[in-house]
C-alpha positions as CSV (number, residue, x, y, z in Angstrom):
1,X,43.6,91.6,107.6
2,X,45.7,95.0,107.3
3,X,43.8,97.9,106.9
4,X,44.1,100.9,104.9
5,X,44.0,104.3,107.7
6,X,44.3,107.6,107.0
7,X,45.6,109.9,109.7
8,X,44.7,113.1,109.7
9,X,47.3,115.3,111.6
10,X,48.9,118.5,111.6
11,X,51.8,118.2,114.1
12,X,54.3,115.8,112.6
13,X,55.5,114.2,115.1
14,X,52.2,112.9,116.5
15,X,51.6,112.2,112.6
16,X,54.6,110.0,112.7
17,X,53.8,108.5,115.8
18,X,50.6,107.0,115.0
19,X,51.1,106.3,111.7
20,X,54.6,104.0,112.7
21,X,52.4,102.4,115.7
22,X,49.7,101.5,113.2
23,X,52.2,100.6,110.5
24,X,53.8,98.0,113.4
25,X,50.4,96.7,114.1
26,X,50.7,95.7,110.0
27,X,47.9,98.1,108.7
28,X,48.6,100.7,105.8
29,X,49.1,104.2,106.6
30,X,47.9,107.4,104.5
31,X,49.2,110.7,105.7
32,X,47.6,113.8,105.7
33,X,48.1,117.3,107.5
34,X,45.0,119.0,106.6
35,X,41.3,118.7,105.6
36,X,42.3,119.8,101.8
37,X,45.6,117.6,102.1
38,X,43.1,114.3,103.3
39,X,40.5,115.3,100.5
40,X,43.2,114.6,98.1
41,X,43.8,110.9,99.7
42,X,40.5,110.2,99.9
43,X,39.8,111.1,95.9
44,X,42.8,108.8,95.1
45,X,42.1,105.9,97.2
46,X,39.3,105.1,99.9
47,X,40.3,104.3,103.2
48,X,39.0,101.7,105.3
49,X,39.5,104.2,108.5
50,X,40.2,107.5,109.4
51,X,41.9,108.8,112.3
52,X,41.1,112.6,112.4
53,X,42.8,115.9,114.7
54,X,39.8,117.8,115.4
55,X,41.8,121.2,115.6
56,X,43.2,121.2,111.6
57,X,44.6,124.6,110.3
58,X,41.7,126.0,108.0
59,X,38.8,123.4,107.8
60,X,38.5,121.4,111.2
61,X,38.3,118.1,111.8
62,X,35.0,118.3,112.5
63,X,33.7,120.2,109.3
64,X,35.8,117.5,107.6
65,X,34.1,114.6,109.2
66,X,30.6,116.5,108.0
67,X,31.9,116.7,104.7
68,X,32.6,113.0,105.0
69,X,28.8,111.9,106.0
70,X,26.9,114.0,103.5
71,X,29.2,112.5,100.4
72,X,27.4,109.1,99.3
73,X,31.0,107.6,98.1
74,X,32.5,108.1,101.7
75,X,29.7,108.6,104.1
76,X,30.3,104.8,105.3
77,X,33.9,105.5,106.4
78,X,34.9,104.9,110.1
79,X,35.7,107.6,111.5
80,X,38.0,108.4,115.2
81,X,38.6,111.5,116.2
82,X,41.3,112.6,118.3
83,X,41.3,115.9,120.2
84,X,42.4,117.6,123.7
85,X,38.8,118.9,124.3
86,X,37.6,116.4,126.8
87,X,34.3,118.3,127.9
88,X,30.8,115.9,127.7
89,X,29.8,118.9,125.3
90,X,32.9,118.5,123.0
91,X,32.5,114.6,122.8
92,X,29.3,114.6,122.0
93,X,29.8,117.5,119.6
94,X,32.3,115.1,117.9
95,X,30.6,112.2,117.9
96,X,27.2,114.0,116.0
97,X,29.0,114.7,113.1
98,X,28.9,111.0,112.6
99,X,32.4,110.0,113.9
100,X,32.1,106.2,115.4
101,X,34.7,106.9,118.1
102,X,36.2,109.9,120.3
103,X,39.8,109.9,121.6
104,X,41.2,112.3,124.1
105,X,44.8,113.4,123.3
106,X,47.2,112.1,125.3
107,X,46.4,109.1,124.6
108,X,48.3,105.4,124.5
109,X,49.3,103.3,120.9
110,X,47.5,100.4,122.3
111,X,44.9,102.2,123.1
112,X,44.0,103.9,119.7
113,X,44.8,100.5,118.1
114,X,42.1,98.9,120.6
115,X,39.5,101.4,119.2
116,X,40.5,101.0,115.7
117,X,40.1,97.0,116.1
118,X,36.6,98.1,117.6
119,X,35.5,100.3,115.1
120,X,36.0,98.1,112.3
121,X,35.1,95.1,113.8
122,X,31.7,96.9,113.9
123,X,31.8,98.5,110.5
124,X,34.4,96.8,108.4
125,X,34.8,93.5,109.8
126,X,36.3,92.2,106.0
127,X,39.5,94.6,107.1
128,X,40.0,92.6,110.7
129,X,41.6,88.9,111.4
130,X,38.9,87.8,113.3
131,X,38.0,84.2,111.9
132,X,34.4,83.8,109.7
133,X,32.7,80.4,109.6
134,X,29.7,79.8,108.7
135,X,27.7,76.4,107.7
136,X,30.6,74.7,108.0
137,X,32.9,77.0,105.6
138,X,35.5,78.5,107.5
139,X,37.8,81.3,106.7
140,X,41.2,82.6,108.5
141,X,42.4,85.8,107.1
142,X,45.1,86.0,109.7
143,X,47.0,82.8,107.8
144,X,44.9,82.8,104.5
145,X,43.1,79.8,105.1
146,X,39.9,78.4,103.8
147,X,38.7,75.7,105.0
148,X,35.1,73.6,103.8
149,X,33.4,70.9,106.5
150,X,37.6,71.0,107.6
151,X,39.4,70.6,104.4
152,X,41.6,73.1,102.9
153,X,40.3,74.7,100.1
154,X,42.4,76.5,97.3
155,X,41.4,80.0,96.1
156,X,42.9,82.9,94.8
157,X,43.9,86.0,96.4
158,X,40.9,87.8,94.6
159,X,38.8,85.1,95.0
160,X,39.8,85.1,98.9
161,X,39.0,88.9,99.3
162,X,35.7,88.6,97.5
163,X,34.3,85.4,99.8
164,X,36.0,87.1,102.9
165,X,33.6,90.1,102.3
166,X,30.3,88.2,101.5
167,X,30.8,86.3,104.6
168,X,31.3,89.4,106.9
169,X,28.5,90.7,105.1
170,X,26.4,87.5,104.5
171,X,22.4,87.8,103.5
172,X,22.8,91.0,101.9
173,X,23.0,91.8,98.5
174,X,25.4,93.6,96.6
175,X,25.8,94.9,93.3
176,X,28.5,94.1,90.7
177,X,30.0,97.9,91.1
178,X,29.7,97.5,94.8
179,X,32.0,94.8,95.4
180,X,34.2,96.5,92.5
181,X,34.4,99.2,95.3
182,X,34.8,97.2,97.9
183,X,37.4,94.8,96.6
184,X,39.2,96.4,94.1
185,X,38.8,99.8,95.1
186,X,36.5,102.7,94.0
187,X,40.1,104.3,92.5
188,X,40.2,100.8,89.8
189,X,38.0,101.2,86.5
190,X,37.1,97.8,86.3
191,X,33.7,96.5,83.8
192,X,31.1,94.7,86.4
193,X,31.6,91.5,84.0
194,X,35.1,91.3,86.0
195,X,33.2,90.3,88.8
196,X,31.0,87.7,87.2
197,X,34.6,85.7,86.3
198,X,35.5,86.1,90.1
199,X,32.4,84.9,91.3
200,X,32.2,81.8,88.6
201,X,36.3,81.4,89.9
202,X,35.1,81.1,93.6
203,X,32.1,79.0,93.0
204,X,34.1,76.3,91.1
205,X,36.8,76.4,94.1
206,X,33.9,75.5,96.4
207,X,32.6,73.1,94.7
208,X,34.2,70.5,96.2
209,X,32.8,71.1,100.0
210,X,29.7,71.6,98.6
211,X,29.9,75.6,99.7
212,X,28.9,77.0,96.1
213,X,25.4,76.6,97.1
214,X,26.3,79.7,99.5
215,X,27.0,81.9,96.6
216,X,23.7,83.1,95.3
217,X,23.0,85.3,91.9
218,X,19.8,87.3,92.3
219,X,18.4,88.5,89.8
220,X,18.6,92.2,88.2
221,X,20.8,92.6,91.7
222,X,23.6,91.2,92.3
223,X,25.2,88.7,94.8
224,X,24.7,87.2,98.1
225,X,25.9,85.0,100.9
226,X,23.4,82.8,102.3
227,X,23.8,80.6,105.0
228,X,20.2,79.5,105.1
229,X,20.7,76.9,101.7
């Protein structure tokens, strides 16, 4: 699935370059040319990546990235950092501010895009293509398929994003305003009893299959995915 990125870049034309290679590869590009210019993005919306210049004018990248880690909302964010330093020192520097990848400028489109599938294959597989199937429910984000014991099953485009991230995330248990973060956004004001419909909606469209059994309420917690009914 297309991803939301935020590139963080103060020379516009490698701004422009990445972001139009990323936008070709079909994710969503936010722009930013500074730490207090991305702080801004990152109040209004929050990204499923970020690809951040270490060398910013005023705060650097790296500051930025520290910034990042110590803020509960967006301490979980990906994070790649692109720089020309390519001393051992300077990459490891990078990488302990808690950044998940380090880039060495120049560097080729395909490549970054490699390391962005990477990265959030690791920590956001809900915003990648790759096929999910588990006990016999399958799900293809790349062509919007669901699919239980090999039937097609018919949800809605909510519905779809919320089974789509229980399944990439299956035996853990999240709270009704985490999954209004996670698939509406932390920028929606939505009441947590929005997600009780969803989850009653998704239920009834795996009924059929049998597959509602994989939807589990816990008690005073939330929601999980369980494979082991």
């Amino acid at each position: 699935m297309p991803a939301t990125i935020l590139v963080v870049e103060d020379e516009p034309a490698i701004l422009e370059l990445i972001s139009c290679n990323l936008e070709l590869a079909g994710h969503r590009t936010l722009r930013a040319e500074d730490a207090e210019q991305a702080f801004e993005v990152v109040h209004a919306a929050l990204p499923d990546l970020v690809v951040l210049d270490w060398m910013l004018p005023g705060m650097s990248g790296i500051e930025f990235a520290r910034r990042l880690r110590a803020d509960k909302r967006t301490r979980d964010v990906p994070i790649i950092m692109l720089t020309a330093r390519a001393e051992e020192r300077d990459k490891l520097a990078g990488l302990e501010t808690g950044a998940d990848d380090y880039l060495t400028k120049p560097f080729s489109p395909r490549e970054l895009n490699a390391r962005i599938k990477a990265v959030l294959r690791r920590r956001a597989p809900q915003a990648t293509d790759d096929i999910v199937e588990i006990s016999g429910l399958k799900l293809d984000p790349a062509n919007r398929r669901v699919l239980g014991d090999g039937k097609p099953l018919a949800l809605g485009p909510t519905e779809f994003r919320l089974l789509h991230f229980l399944m990439t995330h299956a035996e853990r248990v999240y709270s009704r305003a985490q999954l209004l973060d996670n698939i509406w956004g932390d920028h929606v004001f939505l009441e947590e009893r929005t997600v009780d419909v969803h989850v009653r909606r998704l239920r009834k469209a795996l009924e059929s299959s049998g597959h509602d059994r994989l939807i589990q309420t816990v008690r005073s917690a939330g929601y999980r995915f369980s494979s082991s009914v």
